[in-house]
Structures are given as C-alpha cells and as structure tokens.
C-alpha positions in Angstrom: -57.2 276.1 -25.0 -56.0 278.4 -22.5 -57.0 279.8 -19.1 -58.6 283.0 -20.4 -60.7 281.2 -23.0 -62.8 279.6 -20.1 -66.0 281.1 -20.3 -67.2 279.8 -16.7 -66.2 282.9 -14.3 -66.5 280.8 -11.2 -64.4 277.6 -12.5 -61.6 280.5 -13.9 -61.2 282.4 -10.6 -60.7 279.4 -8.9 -58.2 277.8 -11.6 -56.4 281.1 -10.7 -56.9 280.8 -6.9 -55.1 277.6 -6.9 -52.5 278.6 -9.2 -51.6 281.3 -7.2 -51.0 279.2 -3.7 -49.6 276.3 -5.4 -47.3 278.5 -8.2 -46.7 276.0 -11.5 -44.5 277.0 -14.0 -47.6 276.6 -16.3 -51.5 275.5 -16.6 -52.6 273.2 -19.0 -56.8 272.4 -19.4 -57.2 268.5 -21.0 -59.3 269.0 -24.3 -59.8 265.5 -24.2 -58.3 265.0 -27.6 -56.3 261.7 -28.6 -53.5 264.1 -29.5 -53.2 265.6 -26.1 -52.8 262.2 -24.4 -50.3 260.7 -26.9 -48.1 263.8 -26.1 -48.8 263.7 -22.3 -47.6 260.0 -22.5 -45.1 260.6 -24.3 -43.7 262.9 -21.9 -43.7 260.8 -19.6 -42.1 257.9 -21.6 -39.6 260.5 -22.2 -38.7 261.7 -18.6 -39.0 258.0 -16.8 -41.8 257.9 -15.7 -43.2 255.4 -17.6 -41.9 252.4 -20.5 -43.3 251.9 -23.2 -44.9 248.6 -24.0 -44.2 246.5 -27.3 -46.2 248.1 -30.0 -46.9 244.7 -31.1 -47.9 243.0 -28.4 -49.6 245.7 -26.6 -50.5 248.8 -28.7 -50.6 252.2 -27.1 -50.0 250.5 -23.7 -46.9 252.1 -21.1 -46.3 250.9 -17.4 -45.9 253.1 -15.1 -44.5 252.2 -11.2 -45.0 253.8 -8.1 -43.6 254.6 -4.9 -43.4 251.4 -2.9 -45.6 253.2 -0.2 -48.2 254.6 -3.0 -49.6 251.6 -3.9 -53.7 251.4 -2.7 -55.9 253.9 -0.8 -54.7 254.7 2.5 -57.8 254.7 4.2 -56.9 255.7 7.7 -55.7 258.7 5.7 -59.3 259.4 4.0 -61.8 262.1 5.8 -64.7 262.9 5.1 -64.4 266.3 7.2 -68.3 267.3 8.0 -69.1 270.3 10.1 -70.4 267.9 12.7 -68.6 264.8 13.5 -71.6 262.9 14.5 -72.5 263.4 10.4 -69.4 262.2 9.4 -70.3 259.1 11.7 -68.6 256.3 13.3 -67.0 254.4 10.1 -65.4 257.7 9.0 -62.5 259.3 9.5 -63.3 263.0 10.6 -61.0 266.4 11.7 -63.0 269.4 11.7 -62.8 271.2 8.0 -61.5 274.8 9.3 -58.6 272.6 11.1 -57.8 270.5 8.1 -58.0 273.2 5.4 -55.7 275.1 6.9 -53.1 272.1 7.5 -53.9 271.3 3.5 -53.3 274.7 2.5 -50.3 274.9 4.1 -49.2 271.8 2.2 -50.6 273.2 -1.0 -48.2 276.6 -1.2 -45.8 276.2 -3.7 -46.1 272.5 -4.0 -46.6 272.2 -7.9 -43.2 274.6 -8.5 -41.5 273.2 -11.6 -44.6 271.3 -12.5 -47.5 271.6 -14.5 -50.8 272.8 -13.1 -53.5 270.8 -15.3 -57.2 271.5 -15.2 -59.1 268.5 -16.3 -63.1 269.0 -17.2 -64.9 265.8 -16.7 -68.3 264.4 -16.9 -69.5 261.1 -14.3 -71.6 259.5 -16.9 -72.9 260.1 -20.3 -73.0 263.5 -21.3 -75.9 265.2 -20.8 -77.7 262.5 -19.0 -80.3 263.5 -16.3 -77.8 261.5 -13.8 -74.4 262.8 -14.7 -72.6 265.0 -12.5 -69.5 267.8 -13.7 -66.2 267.9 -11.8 -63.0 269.4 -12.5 -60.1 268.1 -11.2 -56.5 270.3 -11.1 -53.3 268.2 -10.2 -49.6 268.0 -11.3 -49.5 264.7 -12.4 -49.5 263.5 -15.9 -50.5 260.4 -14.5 -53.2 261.1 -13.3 -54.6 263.4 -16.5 -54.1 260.5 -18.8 -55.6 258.1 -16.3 -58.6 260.5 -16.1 -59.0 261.1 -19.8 -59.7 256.8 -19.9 -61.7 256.7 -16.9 -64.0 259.9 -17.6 -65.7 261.9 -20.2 -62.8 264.8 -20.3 -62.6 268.0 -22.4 -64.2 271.1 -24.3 -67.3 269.3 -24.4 -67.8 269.0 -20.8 -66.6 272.9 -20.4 -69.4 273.2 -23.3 -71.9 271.6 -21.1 -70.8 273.7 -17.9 -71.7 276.9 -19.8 -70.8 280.1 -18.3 -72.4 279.2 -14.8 -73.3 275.3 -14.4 -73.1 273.2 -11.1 -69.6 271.0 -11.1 -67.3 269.8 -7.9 -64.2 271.2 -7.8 -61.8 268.6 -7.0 -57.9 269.4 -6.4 -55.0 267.2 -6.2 -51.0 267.1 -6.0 -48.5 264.5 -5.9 -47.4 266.9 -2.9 -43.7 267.3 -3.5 -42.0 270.4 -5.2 -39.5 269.7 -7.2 -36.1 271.9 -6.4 -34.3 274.0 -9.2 -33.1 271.8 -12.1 -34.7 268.5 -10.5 -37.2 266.2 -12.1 -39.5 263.0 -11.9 -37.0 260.2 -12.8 -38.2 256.5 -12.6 -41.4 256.4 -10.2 -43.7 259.0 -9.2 -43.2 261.5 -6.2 -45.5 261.0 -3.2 -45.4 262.9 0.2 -44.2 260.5 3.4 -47.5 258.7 4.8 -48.1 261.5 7.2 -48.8 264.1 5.4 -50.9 262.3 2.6 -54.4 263.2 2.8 -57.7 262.2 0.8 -60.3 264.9 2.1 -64.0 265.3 1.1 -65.6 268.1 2.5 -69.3 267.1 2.1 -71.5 270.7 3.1 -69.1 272.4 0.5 -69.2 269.4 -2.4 -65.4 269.9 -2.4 -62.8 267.2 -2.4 -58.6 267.9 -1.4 -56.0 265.0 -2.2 -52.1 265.6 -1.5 -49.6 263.6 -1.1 -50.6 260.3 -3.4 -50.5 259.2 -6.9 -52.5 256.2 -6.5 -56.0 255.9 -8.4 -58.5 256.0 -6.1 -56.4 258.7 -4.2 -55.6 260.8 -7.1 -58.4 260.1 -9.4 -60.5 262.0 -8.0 -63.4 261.4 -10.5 -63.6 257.7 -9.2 -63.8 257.2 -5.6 -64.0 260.3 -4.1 -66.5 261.7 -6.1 -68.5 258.7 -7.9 -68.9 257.6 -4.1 -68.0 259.5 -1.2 -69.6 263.3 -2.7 -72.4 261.7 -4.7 -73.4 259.8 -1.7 -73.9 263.0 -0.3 -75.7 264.4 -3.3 -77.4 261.1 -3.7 -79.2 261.1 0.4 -80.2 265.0 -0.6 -81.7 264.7 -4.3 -83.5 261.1 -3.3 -81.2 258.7 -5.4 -78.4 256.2 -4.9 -74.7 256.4 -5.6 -73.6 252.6 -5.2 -70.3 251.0 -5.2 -72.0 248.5 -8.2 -71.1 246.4 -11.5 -74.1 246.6 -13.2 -74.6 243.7 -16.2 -77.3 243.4 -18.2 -78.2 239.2 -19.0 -80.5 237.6 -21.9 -81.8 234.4 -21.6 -82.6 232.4 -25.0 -85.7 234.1 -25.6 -83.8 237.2 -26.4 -85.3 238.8 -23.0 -82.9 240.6 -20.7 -82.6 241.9 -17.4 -80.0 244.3 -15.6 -78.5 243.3 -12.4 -76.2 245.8 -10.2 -73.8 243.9 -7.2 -72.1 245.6 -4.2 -68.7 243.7 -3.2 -66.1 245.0 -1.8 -62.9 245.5 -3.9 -61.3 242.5 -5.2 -64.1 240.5 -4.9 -64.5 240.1 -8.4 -66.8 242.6 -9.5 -65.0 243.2 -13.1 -65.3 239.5 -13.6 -69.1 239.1 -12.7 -69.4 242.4 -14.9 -67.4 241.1 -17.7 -68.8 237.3 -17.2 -68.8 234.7 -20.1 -72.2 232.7 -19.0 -71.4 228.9 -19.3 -75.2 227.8 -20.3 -76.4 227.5 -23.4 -77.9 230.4 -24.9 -77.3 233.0 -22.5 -75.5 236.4 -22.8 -73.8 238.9 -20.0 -72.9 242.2 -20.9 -71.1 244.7 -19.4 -72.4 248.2 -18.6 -70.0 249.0 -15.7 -67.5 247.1 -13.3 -67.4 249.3 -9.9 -69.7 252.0 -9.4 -74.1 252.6 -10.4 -75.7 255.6 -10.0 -79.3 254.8 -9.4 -82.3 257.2 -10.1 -86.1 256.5 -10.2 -87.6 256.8 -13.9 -91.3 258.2 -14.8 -92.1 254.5 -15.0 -91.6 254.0 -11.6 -88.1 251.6 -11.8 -85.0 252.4 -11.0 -82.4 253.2 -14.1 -78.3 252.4 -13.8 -75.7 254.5 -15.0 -72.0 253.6 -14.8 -70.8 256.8 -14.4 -67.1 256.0 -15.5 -65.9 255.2 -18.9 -63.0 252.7 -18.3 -62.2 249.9 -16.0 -59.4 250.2 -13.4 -59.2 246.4 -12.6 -57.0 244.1 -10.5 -54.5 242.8 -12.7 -53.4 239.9 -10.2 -55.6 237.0 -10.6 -57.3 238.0 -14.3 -56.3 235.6 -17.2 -58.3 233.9 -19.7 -59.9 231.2 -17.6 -61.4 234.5 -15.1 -61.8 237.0 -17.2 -60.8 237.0 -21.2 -62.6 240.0 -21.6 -60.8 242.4 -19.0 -57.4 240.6 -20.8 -59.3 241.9 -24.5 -59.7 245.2 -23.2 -56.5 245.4 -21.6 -54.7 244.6 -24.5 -54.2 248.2 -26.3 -54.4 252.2 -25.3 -53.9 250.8 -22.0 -52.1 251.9 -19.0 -50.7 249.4 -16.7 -49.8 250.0 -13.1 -47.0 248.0 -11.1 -47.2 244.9 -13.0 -43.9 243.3 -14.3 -42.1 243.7 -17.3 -41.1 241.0 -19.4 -37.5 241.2 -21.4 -39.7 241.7 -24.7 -41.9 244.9 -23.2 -44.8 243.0 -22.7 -46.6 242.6 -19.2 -47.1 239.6 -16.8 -48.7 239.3 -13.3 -49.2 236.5 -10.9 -52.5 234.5 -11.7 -52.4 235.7 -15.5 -52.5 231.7 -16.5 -49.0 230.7 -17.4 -45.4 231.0 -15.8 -43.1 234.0 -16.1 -41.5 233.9 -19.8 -37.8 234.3 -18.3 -36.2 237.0 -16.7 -38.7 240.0 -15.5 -38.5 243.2 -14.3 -40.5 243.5 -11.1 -42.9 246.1 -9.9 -40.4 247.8 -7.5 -37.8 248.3 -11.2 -35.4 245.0 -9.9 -34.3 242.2 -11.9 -36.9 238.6 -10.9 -37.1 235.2 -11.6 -40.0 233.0 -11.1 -39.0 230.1 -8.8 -41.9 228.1 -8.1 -40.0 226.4 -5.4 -39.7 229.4 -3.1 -43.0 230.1 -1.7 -41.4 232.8 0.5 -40.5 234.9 -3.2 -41.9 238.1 -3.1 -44.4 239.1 -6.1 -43.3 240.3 -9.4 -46.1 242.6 -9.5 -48.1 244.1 -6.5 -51.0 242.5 -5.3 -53.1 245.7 -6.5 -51.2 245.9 -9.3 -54.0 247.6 -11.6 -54.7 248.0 -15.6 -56.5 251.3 -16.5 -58.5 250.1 -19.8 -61.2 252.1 -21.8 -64.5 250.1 -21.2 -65.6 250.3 -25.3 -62.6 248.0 -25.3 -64.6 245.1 -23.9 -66.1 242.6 -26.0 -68.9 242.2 -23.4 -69.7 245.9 -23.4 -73.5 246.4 -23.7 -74.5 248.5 -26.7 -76.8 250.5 -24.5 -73.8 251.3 -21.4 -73.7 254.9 -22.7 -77.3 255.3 -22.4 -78.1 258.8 -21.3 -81.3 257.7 -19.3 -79.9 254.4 -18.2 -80.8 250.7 -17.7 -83.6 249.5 -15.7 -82.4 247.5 -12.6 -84.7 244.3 -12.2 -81.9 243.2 -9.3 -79.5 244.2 -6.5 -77.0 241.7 -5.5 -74.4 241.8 -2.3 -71.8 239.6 -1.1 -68.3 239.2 -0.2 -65.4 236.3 0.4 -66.7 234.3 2.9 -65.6 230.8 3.6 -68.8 229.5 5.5 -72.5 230.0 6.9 -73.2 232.1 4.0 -74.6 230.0 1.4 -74.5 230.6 -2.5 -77.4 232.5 -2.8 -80.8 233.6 -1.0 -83.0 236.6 -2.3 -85.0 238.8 1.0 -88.7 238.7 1.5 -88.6 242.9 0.7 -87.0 245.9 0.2 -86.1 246.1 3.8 -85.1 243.0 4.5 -83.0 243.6 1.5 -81.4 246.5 3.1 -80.6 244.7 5.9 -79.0 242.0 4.0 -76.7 244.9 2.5 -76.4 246.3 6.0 -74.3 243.1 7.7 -72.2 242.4 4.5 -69.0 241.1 5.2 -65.7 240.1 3.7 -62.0 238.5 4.2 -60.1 242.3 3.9 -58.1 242.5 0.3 -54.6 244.0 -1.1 -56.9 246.7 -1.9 -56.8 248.3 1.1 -53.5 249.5 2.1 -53.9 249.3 5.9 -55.8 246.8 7.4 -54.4 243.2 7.9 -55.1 241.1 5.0 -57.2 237.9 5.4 -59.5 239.1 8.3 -63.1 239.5 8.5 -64.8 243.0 8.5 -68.1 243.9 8.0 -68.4 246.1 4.9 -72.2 247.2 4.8 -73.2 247.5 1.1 -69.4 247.7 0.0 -69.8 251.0 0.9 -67.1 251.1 3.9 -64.3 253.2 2.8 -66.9 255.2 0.5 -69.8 256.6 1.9 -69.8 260.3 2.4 -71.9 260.7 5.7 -73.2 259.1 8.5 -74.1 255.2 7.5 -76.6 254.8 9.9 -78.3 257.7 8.2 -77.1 255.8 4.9 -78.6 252.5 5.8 -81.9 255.0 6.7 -81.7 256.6 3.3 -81.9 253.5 1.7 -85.1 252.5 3.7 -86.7 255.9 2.5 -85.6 255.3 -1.2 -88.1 251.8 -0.6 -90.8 253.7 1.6 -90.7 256.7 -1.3 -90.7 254.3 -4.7 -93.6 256.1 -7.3 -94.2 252.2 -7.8 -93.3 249.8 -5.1 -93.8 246.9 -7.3 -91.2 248.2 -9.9 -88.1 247.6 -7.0 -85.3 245.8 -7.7 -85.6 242.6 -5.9 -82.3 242.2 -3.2 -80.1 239.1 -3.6 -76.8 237.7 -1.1 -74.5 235.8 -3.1 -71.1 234.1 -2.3 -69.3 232.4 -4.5 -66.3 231.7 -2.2 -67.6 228.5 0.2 -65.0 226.4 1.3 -64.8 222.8 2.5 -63.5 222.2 6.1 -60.3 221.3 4.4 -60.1 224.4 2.8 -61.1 223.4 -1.0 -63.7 225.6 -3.3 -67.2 224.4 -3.0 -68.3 226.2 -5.8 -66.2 226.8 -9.5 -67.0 230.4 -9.3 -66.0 232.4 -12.9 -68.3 231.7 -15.6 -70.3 229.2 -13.7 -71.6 232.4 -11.8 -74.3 232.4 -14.5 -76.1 229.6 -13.0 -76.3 231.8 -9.9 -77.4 234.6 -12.6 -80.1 232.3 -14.2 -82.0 231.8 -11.3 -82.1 235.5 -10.3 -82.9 236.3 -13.3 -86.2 233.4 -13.0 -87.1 235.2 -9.6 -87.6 238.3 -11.3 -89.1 236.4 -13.6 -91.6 235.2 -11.3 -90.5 231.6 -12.5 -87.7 230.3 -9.7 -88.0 227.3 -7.8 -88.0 228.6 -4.1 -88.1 227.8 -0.4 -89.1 229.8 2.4 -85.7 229.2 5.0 -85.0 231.4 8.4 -82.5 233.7 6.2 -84.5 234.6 3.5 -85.9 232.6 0.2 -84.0 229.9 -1.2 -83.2 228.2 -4.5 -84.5 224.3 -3.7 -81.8 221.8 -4.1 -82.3 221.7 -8.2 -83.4 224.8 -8.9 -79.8 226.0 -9.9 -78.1 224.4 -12.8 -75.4 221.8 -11.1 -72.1 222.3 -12.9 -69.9 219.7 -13.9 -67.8 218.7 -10.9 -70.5 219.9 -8.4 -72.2 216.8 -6.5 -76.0 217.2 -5.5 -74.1 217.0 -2.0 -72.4 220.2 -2.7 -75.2 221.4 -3.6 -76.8 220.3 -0.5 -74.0 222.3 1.2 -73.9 225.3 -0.8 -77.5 226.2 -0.3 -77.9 224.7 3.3 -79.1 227.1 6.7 -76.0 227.0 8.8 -78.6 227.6 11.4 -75.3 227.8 14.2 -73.8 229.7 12.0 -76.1 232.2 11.2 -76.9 232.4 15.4 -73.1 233.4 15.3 -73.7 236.0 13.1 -76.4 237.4 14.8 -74.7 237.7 18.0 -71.4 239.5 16.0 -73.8 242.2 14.4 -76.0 242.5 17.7 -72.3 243.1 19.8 -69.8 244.5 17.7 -71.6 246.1 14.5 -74.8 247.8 15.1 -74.4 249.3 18.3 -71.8 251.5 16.4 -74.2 253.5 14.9 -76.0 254.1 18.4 -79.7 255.9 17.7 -78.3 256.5 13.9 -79.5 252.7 13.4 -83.2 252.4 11.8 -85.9 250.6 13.7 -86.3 248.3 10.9 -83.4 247.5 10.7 -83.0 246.4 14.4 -86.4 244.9 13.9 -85.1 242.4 11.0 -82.2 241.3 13.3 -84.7 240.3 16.2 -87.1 238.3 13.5 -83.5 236.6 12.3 -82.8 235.2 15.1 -86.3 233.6 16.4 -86.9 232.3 13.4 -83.3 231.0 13.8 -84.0 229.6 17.1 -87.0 228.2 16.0 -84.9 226.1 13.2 -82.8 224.6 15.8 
C-alpha cells in the first residue's frame, strides 16, 4: 500500500506534512501482514541491528541492544505540555506547548534523511470494540514498527476501520539522528544525547511527539503514551477509566469466575499475577492483559475491562519457571528480546531466569561475560529492564474471552506495591471512596524501570499512575470519585482491595512466598465478592481473620499473625507522610473526601492505640 491509496484525507495530509519537515528517502504504511514483519526483521538482522536467535531453540526470535543510555523511560524527560500548567499539575512535567513545538520541530527537520518514514495504523483494543481507540504512529525505526505490529492491532484493517474521516491520535516519533551520506545503523540503535530526547503529550490537541529514544515506552507510542497518558485524558472527558492494570479473570471449582484488574507500579509483578499458576486445588487464572485496562460502564450497570494491547512487553530479569512459566511459554517464539544476553549457541539468558549462565555470554552492552558467582561487584549480563516483546495469544493462560469486543466484567480492583512493612497482605475498603483513597497513597520501593530516580527508595505512586496520567491528579483522584458518585448501579462496583506481597522480617527475610501462592490472596477476594469471606472490621479497612486465607506450606499461623496484623504505629507514620509531604501537593486540586478519609484514618488509628 502506498501513500496515495489512503483514503483518509486528514491522516494523508498529515503523512505528507511530516514527510516534508523530516525528508525520508521513502514512506512505508505497516499492512500488518506476517510477510511485512519477517522482511522488516530481516532487515535489520541484515544491517546489525539485531541477531538472530537459534531457530531451534527460539523460533522467530532476534535480540536487539540499545544505546547504553536508551534503556527505560526517561521520565524527567516526559511532558505532558497542557495549555495551563496548573492542568498539567504538580506530578507532571510541563513547558508550554507553543514553546516546546517549536523546539521539537526544529529537532524534527531533516531528521529521518537516509531512513525510512513508516506509517503504522493501529487499534488499542479489539477491533471495533465500543472501547478501542485508533492511532497512527510515524517513526524511522524498524524497531519500533515490528515492536508495534506485536503489541497492537496494526494494518489495512485498522485504515479500514478509520474510513475516509474517523477519529484516531496522531502520534510521531524518531530515533532523532540523521544519518550522513553513505552512513548506517550498525550494531545498536541511534538515540539523540539525553538533552534533547523528549516524550511529549499534548493533551487539548490528543497529539503525542517522541524524539530522541528507541526505548518502548518512549517509542512505542501505542503503549504508554497513549494507552495512559492521552486516554487518561479522553478517559476524565467521556466518563471512563484508562488504568495502568493486569486484569485476570479466576474460576473457583464450581466453574464460576470473576475478573480482577491490579494497579502496581512497574516491576512489581503485574505480568506474573496476570499470568499466575494458582497453587490450590481446583482453581484457574487466566490472562486477559498484563499492564494496562480500559474501563467503561456496561448497560448492566458494571464496569467491563479491555486490555487494549495485544502482546506483553515484560521484565525479563527475574521471570523463570518457578515466577512465571507462562511469560517463559510465550516468550519462547516470534519473539523480540531486548538487552538480554546472548549465549554462544544463540539462545538468551538473564539474571533470575533459574539456572547459571551456560558458559561464555555475550552481554547486553555486545562484550564478552562470564558468570562468577563470587564477585558480587560483576556487573549484569543483561540490563535490569532488559525486556521480551511477546504476542499475548502466545500465553497458555490467555483467557479465551481477552479479545472480547465488549469486555470483561470487573468484580475487583486491586493496588499495591513493594513494601517491606506496615502494609499487611491484604485489606479490602468499606467503599468506593475509601477505595480511591486506598489507590490515592500507594506507594512503592522505585524499580530499574525508571531510568532516573534512585533505585530502592520509597515514593508514593497513587494508583500506579505516576509517570502516566495525562492531567492534573488531583483532578484524577476527583474523576475517579465521580466515576463512584455517577455508577447506573452503585451496587454493580468493583470492590477496592490493597495487597502486598513483599513483607519482610526485621532481618530482612520474605514473610510471604509470593508467586503462585498469590492465589490464596486471590481466593479470598474472590469470597468477598462472593459475599462469603471471613472478615474483620480493623482501623485500615476490612480484614481477612487469622484463617480466613489458606496458610501455605512454610507459612506459620505466626506469620500469618504478622502478615495480616494493624501496624497501628506504622500506619500513624503513614498518615503523618501523606498529611506532610503528599497531599498538600495537589493544594485545592485534592477532593474533600479524600482529605475526609485521611482524618477518619487516623482517629480510628489513635483510638487502636
């Protein structure tokens, strides 16, 4: 398909637009066939970019390493560049969008010379379900198109779809460095120095600008940028939620099932809840997406899940076959691996992957490595956010229904993050609000995911939705208090849970196995929507008792004890943290209610003592 066969006049005068300032030797639009990606990898196979995995081993898989300073999203380089400031808010980056188009434009000319210009047609969510949105991305990376092609529904059907005047977000990207006369992309991809990289959403105009990166969420522009920080925006205006969710769908031994959607921040282990193998007898988890629900009400009254991607860009570091055999199953062919190592036969091997390097390796930065288990001071052999690209029909635990145009109906909303202490392993709020207040003081130890912020710390991530949300999150937080106060059925809500799986001992050991033992965690969630849990009414919120969770083997009733335990000092802690240092960041942007539910926390607190 070429440029003048695109029957959409807007979408082709701005394919020209763009062509025009950023001059490619040629435009390509992804068709979305097999065919087209085989040859787009195999150009890149070809030209160094990427190697080739053993055919045996790993089937249609290739490995493809970046630039040493492309590696995650570079947050402090993300803005979400509003009109006002104040709607950008205070956990945004903002520069006024005249200002920063003209910076980007300037960065723009000529940048894709002696590249190709591709114009890739995709579709968040099924096609032709009432919660899908259209984008089209243009970029000069391969990369990126055959990264897309997994993660999205791409091609003539989605043009097909658009028709000759349809609604779609234009999204445009570039590795942001032209390549001079009879040079090329040798070994890892280009990426502009850290100053001039930018990952800009403009919300008023729907429109989202990337330069200067090849990484995922950076260059993907399907993924965060729009499945987030747009549809957030589209999500508060059209009176539905764009989440930063797994949602899984469980059946207990009765052949009944419920969905359940969970916000944690990234590399919290959302892809291995989503993709969890339940260690009870007689109950199922399946997957219907690892990282991102779009939530809309139904006629009935409940809300119904989307996952708007089609494939999993997961951690690699950390999943094997003890955390996750499933993500390793899906992983395993048409697969595209990101700065993993490379073992001497072509095959691929990552820290935590459940057995020891097999000999000599090639590491993540192209350098010959050796394991030594003796040198704790020996760098990785593949990047902490190395990350495996992975269609999601792949899965073995992928629900039959995850392509559903009208969606799953959520019976559950769960948050949580890494935290060591005072949080216990699970308590469910008294109502919607108090749910969204739960989701409003989430907090986690910070990940390799993000690029720039010191690893190991505690922030506050409300909902997961830190780097991510488009606007203002006090009027986030506000707009999910509206989404309870405007339910067609108020009884049909999901029912709001805090989870964390990652208590520690005072000498540092796991309280809780975590993994496939999550499902115990699952079972009595799924009994509170149930109406069937054994609960206790506690200061933070309801409460399994003692035995209402199955113990697993290892687990003492004492850990138990200390897993579902009010840390009433603690908690007080807590409440004097978000009273000083979180809330009064969103000044008079912070609900009532919201405020409300801190002051009832802590005298019911103080009253525990």
């Amino acid at each position: 398909m070429n440029l003048n066969e695109l029957k959409h006049a807007g979408l082709k005068k701005w394919v020209e637009e763009i062509a025009a300032l950023t001059t490619p030797d040629a435009i390509v639009i992804a068709d979305g066939s097999s065919a087209q990606y085989d040859a787009l990898i195999e150009e890149t196979v070809e030209s160094g970019l990427s190697t080739r995995l053993n055919p045996e081993k790993k089937p249609g898989c290739v490995l493809f390493r970046s630039d040493p300073s492309d590696v995650a999203r570079v947050e402090k380089r993300t803005y979400i560049a509003s009109v006002k400031k104040e709607d950008a808010g205070p956990t945004n980056n903002w520069i006024d969008p005249t200002e920063l188009k003209a910076t980007m434009t300037d960065l723009y000319r000529g940048c894709m010379k002696g590249r190709t210009m591709y114009v890739i047609p995709f579709s968040m969510g099924p096609l032709g379900s009432p919660i899908s949105k259209i984008g089209v991305e243009i970029t000069d990376s391969a990369y990126v198109v055959c990264n897309m092609m997994i993660m999205t529904r791409v091609g003539t059907k989605v043009l097909d779809l658009l028709g000759t005047d349809g609604y779609y977000v234009p999204c445009l990207h570039s590795v942001g460095k032209p390549l001079a006369e009879g040079e090329s992309d040798h070994g890892i991809w280009p990426c502009a120095p850290m100053e001039h990289k930018y990952i800009s959403q403009f919300p008023e105009t729907r429109e989202i600008w990337s330069y200067g990166s090849g990484y995922g969420g950076n260059a993907l522009l399907g993924k965060k940028c729009l499945a987030l920080r747009i549809a957030t925006v589209l999500a508060r205006d059209e009176g539905w939620l764009a989440e930063h969710m797994l949602i899984l769908k469980i059946t207990n031994p009765k052949g009944e099932s419920k969905y359940i959607t969970a916000a944690f921040p990234s590399a919290c282990g959302k892809t291995n809840l989503a993709m969890l193998i339940p260690t009870i007898p007689g109950w199922e988890v399946h997957t219907v997406g690892d990282d991102i629900a779009w939530m809309k009400f139904g006629k009935d009254g409940y809300l119904y899940a989307i996952n708007p991607e089609a494939g999993f860009f997961g951690v690699a570091p950390g999943t094997s076959k003890d955390s996750n055999p499933n993500a390793l199953i899906a992983a395993s062919k048409n697969t595209i691996f990101t700065n993993v190592a490379l073992t001497e036969d072509k095959d691929v091997w990552w820290e935590g992957i459940g057995y020891d390097a097999p000999g000599k390796l090639i590491d993540w930065h192209g350098n010959e490595w050796v394991q030594d288990k003796g040198n704790k001071e020996q760098p990785p052999a593949a990047h902490p956010n190395s990350r495996f690209t992975a269609p999601a029909k792949q899965a073995p635990s992928i629900a039959p229904e995850w392509e559903d145009p009208k969606g799953v109906p959520v019976s559950a909303i769960l948050f949580g993050g890494r935290r060591p202490s005072t949080i216990p392993l699970v308590h469910m709020s008294r109502d919607w609000n108090h749910g969204v207040f739960l989701g409003s003081i989430v907090g986690s130890e910070v990940t390799a995911a993000a690029l720039d912020v010191k690893a190991g710390t505690i922030r506050r991530d409300p909902f997961a939705m830190l780097p991510f949300c488009g606007y203002n999150m006090g009027d986030y937080f506000q707009h999910w208090i509206n989404i309870g106060k405007n339910a067609p059925v108020p009884e049909h809500l999901p029912k709001i849970f805090y989870v964390n799986w990652f208590r520690k001992t005072s000498d540092g050991k796991w309280l809780w196995p975590g993994y496939g033992e999550n499902s115990r965690v699952l079972k009595w969630v799924f009994e509170c929507c149930a109406g069937t849990a054994k609960t206790v009414d506690t200061p933070i919120g309801i409460m399994p008792t003692v035995d209402a969770i199955d113990r697993p083997e290892g687990v003492t009733e004492e850990d138990m004890k200390q897993l579902l335990a009010v840390d009433v000092d603690g908690w007080l802690k807590e409440v004097a943290d978000i009273r000083t240092n979180h809330y009064p960041k969103f000044g008079d942007k912070l609900p009532k209610e919201l405020a409300a539910m801190l002051d009832v926390l802590e005298s019911k607190l103080k009253a525990a003592k």
